[in-house]
N, C-alpha and C positions, 0 to 999 in steps of 0.2 A: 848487853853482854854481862856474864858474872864472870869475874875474875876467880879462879879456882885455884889454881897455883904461880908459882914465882917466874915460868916462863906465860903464864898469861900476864902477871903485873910487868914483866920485862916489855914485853910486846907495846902493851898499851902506852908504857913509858916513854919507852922509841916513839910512837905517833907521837904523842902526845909535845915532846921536845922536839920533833921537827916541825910540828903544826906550830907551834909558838917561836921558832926560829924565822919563819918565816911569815910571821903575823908582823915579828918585832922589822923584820927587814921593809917590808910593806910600810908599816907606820913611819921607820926611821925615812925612805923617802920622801913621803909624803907631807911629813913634818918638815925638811931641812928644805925640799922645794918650793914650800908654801912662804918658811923665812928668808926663800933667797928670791922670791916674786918672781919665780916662773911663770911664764903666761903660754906654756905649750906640753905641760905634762896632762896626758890623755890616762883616763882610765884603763884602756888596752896596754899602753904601757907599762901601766905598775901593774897589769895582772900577767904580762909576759915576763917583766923582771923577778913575780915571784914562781913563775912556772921553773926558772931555770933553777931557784933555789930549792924547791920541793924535789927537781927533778937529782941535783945534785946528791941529797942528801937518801936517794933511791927509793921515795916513794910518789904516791902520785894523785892529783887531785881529786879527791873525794864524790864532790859534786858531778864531776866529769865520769866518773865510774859509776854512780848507781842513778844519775840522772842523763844524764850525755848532755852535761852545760858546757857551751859552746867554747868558755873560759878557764881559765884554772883555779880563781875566785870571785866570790862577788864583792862587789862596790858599788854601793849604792848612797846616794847624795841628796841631803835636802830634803824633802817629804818624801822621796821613796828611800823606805827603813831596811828595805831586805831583798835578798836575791835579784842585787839590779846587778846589771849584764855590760861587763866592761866592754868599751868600744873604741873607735879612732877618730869619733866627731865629739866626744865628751871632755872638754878643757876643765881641768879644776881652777876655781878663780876663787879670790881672797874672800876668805869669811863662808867658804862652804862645808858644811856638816859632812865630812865622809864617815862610813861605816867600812870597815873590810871584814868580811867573813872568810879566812880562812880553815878548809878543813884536810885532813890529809889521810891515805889510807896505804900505810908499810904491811905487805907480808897478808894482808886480808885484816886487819886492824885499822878503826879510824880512830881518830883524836878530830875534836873542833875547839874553833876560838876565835873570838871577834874583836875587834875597839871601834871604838867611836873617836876620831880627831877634827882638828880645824885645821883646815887649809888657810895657815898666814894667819893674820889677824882676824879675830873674830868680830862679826859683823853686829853680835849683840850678848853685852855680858851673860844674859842669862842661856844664853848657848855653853857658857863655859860654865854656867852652875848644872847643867842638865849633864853633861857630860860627868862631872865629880856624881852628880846623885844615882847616875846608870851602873857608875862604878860601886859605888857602894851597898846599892840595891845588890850586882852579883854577891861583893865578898860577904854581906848578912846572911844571907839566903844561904852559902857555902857555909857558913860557921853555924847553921844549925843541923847541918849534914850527917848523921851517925849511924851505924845500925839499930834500928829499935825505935828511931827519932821518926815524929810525924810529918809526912810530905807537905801535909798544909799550913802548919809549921813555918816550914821555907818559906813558903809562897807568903805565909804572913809579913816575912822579915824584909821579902823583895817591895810590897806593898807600901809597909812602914816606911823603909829607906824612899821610899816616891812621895811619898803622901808627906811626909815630913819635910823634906826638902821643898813646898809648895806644887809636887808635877803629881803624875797618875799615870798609868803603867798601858799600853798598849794590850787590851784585855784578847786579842785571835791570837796571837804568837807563845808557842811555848815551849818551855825548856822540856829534855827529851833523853831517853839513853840511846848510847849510841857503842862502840866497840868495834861488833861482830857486824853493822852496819853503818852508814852517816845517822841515818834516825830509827829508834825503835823505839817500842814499852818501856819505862812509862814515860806515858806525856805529861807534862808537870802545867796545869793551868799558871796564868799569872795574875788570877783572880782566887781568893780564896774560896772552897768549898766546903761546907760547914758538916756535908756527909762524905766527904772524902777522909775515910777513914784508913789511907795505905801507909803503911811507913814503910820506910826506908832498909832495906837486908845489906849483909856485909857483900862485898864485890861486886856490886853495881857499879855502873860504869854511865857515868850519868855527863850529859852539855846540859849549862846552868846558865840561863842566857836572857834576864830580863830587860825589855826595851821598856824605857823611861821616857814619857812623850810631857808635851809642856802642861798639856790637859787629860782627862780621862779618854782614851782614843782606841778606835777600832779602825783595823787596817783591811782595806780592798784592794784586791787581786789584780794586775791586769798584764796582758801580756806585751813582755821585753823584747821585741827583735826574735829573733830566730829561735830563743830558750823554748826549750818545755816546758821550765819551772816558770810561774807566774813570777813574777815582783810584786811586791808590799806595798802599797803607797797608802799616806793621810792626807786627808785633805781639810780645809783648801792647801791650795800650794804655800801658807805660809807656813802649814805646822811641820814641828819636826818633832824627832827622836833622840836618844842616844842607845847604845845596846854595846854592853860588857861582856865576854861568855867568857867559860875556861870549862875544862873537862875534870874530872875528877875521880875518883874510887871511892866507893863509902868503906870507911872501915869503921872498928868497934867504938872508936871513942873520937873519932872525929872524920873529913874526908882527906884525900889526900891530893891534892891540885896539881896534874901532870904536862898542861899544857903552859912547861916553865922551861926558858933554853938551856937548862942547863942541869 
């Protein structure tokens, strides 16, 4: 999507601030039941508590509109990094890596946004340096966002933030614009491409969303229960991930970060 006028940016806003209202509602459960050692929060459950918030705030799960996912977000745990398929047999237990993807879609507008958190205490320090290095890998990669500015560029900065922190970046997954659909043009590799010559136009409407893995890692597909969409997984079962996203606008001199509650 290009953002052309002020009821387009209005639009994208509104997603953009319900999708992160309801990212932050997701995490805030997810975090306070981990610290209070619930042993019977399900997956399905926080993806039902965030259906009612999406719904409240009158729009409606992304995924579930242009994919028909059986859920209203994904949650995906432990080495599967993406599009895992909330359920009623999946207990979160201490020291698990969740990811929530949520994305939302008001008025034919989407906005997306993801975190990576621990459930409870984490099971191994460098789970909680993965998770700071996923995070900062997004906000580099967003602060070299402009119009006129080069896409690989970005991808340089998500790279750096991995590589420096001692991880490597899940090289199939990539960030994406999105607006006028959950995914479109362009696709933003998270590997640098040295003939990738595209920069960046004002009013793009871009999801910024690098997954940060412990090693240099490629993700296989395999199918989750009833979805259409595949899930992500690394393997073996001990590698993980983290993955940060937020949506944003490019404008002239920087981008401008919409998937904020407020």
């Amino acid at each position: 999507m290009i953002v052309r006028n002020e009821e387009d940016r209005r639009a994208v806003r509104e997603s953009g601030r319900i999708a992160a209202i309801a990212l932050g509602f997701a995490v805030d459960l997810i975090e306070r039941s981990g610290r209070e050692k619930r042993k019977d929060l399900t997956t399905l459950e926080v993806s039902r508590q965030v259906a009612k918030v999406i719904s409240y705030y009158g729009a409606g799960s992304a995924p579930h509109e242009d994919y028909c996912f059986p859920e209203a977000i994904c949650i995906s745990i432990n080495n599967c990094i993406a599009h895992g398929l909330p359920d009623d047999l999946t207990v979160l237990r201490q020291g698990d890596l969740v990811n929530i993807d949520v994305s939302v879609v008001k008025e034919g507008v989407y906005a997306d946004n993801a975190a990576t958190v621990i459930f409870g205490k984490p099971k191994e320090e460098v789970h909680v340096a993965l998770i700071k290095a996923a995070r900062q890998a997004r906000d580099l990669a967003i602060a070299e966002i402009r119009s006129g500015a080069w896409v690989a560029d970005a991808v340089r900065a998500m790279l750096g933030a991995a590589t420096q922190a001692g991880f490597g970046v899940v090289d199939n997954l990539c960030s994406h614009g999105t607006g006028a659909r959950l995914h479109e043009d362009p696709i933003i590799s998270a590997w640098p491409d040295p003939q990738d010559l595209r920069m960046f136009s004002e009013g793009q409407v871009l999801a910024i969303e690098p997954f940060v893995s412990l090693t240099m890692k490629r993700a296989v597909e395999r199918k989750d229960g009833p979805s259409r969409t595949p899930a992500f997984y690394l393997e073996p079962a001990s590698a993980r991930a983290a993955q940060f996203e937020h949506t944003v606008i490019v404008g002239k001199f920087g981008s401008e970060i919409v998937t904020v509650p407020s």
